[in-house]
TORTORTI-773489 format. One record per residue (C-alpha): y, z, x. Coordinates in pm, whole numbers, plus 50000, padded with zeros to 5 digits. Example, Ala and Ser with C-alpha at 12.3 -4.5 7.8 and 13.67 -1.06 7.14 Angstrom:
// residues 2
495505078051230 498945071451367 
// end
This chain:
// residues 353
500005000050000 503114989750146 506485012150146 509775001050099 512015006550405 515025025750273 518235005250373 520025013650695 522905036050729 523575022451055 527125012551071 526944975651230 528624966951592 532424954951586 532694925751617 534444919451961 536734886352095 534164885452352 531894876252102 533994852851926 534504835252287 530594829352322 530324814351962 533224787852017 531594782852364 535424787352538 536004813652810 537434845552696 540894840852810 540984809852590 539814824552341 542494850252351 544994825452375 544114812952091 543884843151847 547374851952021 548814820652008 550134824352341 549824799252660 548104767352652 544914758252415 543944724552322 543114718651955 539684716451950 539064745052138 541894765651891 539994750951560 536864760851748 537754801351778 539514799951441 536054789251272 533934817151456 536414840751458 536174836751032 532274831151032 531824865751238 534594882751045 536494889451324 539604915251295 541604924151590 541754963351731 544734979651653 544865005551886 543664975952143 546774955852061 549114986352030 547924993052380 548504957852488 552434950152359 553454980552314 553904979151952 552054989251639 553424973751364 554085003051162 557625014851013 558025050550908 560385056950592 561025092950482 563105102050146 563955133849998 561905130949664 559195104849655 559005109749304 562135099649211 562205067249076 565155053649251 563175057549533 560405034349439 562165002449365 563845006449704 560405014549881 559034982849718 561524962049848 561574979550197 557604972750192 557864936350075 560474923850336 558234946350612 555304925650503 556814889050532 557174900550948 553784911151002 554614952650949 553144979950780 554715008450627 554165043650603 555895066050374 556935104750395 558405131150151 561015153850329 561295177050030 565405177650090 564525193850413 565435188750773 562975210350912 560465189250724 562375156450833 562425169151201 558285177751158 557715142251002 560115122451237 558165135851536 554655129951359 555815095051320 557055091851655 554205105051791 551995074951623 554435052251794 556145034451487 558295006351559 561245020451368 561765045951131 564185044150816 565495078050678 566985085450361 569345115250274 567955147350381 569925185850301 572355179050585 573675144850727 573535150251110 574595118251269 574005132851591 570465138951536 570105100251396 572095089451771 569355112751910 566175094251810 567925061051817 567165063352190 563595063152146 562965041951822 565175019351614 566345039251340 568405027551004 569575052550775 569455046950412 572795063850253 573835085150492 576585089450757 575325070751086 578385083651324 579365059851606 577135030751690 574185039651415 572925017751153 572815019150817 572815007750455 575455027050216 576045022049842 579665022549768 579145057649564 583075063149595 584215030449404 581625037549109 582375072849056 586355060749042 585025033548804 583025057448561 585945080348566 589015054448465 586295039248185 586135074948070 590015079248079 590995047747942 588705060747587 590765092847608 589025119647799 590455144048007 587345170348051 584885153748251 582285170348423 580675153848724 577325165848833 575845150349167 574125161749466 574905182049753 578665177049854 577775183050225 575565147050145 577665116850173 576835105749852 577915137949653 580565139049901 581835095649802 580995109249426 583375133649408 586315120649590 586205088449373 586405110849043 589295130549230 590975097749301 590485086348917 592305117148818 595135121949039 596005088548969 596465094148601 598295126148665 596055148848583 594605180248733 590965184748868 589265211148759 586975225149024 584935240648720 583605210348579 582325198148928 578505206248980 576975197749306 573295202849339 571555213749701 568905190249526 569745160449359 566615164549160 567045199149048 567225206148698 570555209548530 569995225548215 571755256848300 574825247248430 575085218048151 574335246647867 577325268348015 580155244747991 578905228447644 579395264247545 582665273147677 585525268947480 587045244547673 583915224647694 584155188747852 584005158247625 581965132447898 579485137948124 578505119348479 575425127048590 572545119748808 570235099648625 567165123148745 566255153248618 570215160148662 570435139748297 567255150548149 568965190348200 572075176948049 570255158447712 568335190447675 571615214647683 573415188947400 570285195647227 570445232347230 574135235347165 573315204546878 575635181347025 575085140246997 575625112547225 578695096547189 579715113446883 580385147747046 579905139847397 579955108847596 578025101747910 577555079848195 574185086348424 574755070148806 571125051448891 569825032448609 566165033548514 563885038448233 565095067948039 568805058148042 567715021547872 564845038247650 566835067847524 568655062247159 571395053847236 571025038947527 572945056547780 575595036747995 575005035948341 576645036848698 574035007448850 573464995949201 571024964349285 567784993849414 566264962749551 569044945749785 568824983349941 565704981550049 565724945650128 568634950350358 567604979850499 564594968650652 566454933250776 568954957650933 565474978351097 564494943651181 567034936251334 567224966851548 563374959651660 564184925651737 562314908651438 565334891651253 569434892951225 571264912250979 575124904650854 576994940050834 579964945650610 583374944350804 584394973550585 581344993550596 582144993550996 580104974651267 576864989451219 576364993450844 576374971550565 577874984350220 576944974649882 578814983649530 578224992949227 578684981648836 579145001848512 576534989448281 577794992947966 575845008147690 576235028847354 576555064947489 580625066147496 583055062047259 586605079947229 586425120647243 586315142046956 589085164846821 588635196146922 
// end
């Protein structure tokens, strides 16, 4: 009686160029040169290695080729809140433009932390990336950017670059001004603006453009109805619910469109307030809940995908893949890109209190 041999869990040998080299019947440096497409190969003995390196499966080393040019073909990106949805439209597009130049991407949470950026910057580094791209992280730090710079290419996504960095900015000071005036020209005066972390250049461009709106109607900003989160994904609710219920309550909201306007929508539900008829507001990101929610909520919109696209040509561009055209105004090393008010059905002129 015969037994069945149970199947092998041998893994099989890798398949090696030297191999490759004996079934096209070439010498190995030819064969090389041909997988490489460097230095001379004539073209039967290139469509030679191209057939057996497909028949045998062949797949270059990695680590091999990393050890060979000096390069891996990776690009780190860290960002404070992967699961902010922002985040993943520009990722996408970061990751698609990588791909068309041969790179992979890794991704990394920082948690709004620099002691976690710091930890993941040097993990990264330490798998020898070919550039890193870092988002806004607790504290802006050019210095620290100019600091790795000297090691790896490095392009910062939204955040100060100092002297000689690179980096892609949205123009977060011309759409707060813009969301303000719209808000004016209906007739409000109490505004409340609630962004992230002043100390971030973001929060920081937010709140000077709604300072700017103001002044320049005459009117007096009240330090009150500014809320700046450490977090730009913390949750609102509290700070929302206290100045719905003050006396002096604000008539229009700008907010975060996070978990910054989620908190807000819940406090005009506790304190039975609707959108726009007691309460107008503008959310700065659009996404899904602003253009699902009834009514649709007006938003302070930037294109998510020419940020990543443009941030990795300008990472590119640093590695010495492609070129990059910065924005005079933005300064020599970053490019700057604005912002729209997308109108919607969420304002309308304040009530009469």
């Amino acid at each position: 009686m015969s037994r069945t041999r149970p199947p092998s869990t041998e893994t099989p040998p890798r398949v090696t160029i030297r191999d490759v080299a004996r079934a096209a019947g070439v010498s190995l440096g030819t064969a090389s040169r041909a997988l490489n497409r460097s230095g001379p190969v004539s073209e039967a003995a290139l469509q030679a290695v191209e057939r057996a390196a497909k028949t045998l499966a062949y797949a270059p080393d990695p680590i091999a080729q990393s050890m060979r040019t000096g390069t891996s073909g990776v690009v780190g990106v860290l960002v404070s809140e992967l699961s902010n949805p922002l985040y993943a439209r520009i990722i996408t597009a970061i990751e698609k433009r990588l791909q068309r130049e041969g790179y992979a991407m890794v991704v990394g949470n920082t948690h709004n932390s620099k002691a976690q950026e710091e930890l993941m910057v040097d993990l990264f580094r330490r798998r020898r990336v070919d550039g890193l791209i870092l988002g806004p992280c607790e504290a802006e730090r050019p210095d620290y950017l100019a600091q790795i710079a000297r090691e790896v290419p490095v392009v910062a996504m939204d955040r100060d670059v100092g002297a000689g960095g690179a980096g892609v900015h949205v123009d977060h000071f011309h759409g707060s001004y813009d969301a303000t005036r719209y808000l004016l020209d209906l007739g409000h005066t109490r505004i409340a603006l609630m962004t992230s972390d002043s100390a971030l250049r973001p929060g920081r461009e937010r709140i000077g453009g709604y300072r700017a709106a103001l002044e320049e109607r005459g009117l007096a900003v009240d330090t009150g109805l500014i809320r700046a989160s450490r977090s730009a994904m913390d949750l609102s609710f509290s700070d929302a619910l206290a100045m719905l219920s003050a006396k002096d309550r604000p008539t229009a909201f700008i907010c975060l469109g996070t978990r910054i306007l989620s908190g807000v929508l819940q406090a005009m539900k506790q304190t039975d307030y609707r959108v726009p008829r007691d309460v107008s507001l503008i959310c700065v990101g659009d996404g899904d809940l602003p253009q699902l929610y009834s009514p649709a909520i007006t938003a302070l919109s930037w294109d998510l995908e020419a940020v990543g696209t443009a941030t990795a040509e300008m990472l590119l561009q640093a590695i010495g893949g492609t070129s990059a055209q910065p924005d005079a105004e933005a300064g020599a090393g970053a490019i700057r890109l604005s912002t729209q008010v997308v109108l919607r059905e969420s304002c309308a002129s304040p009530p009469a209190l």
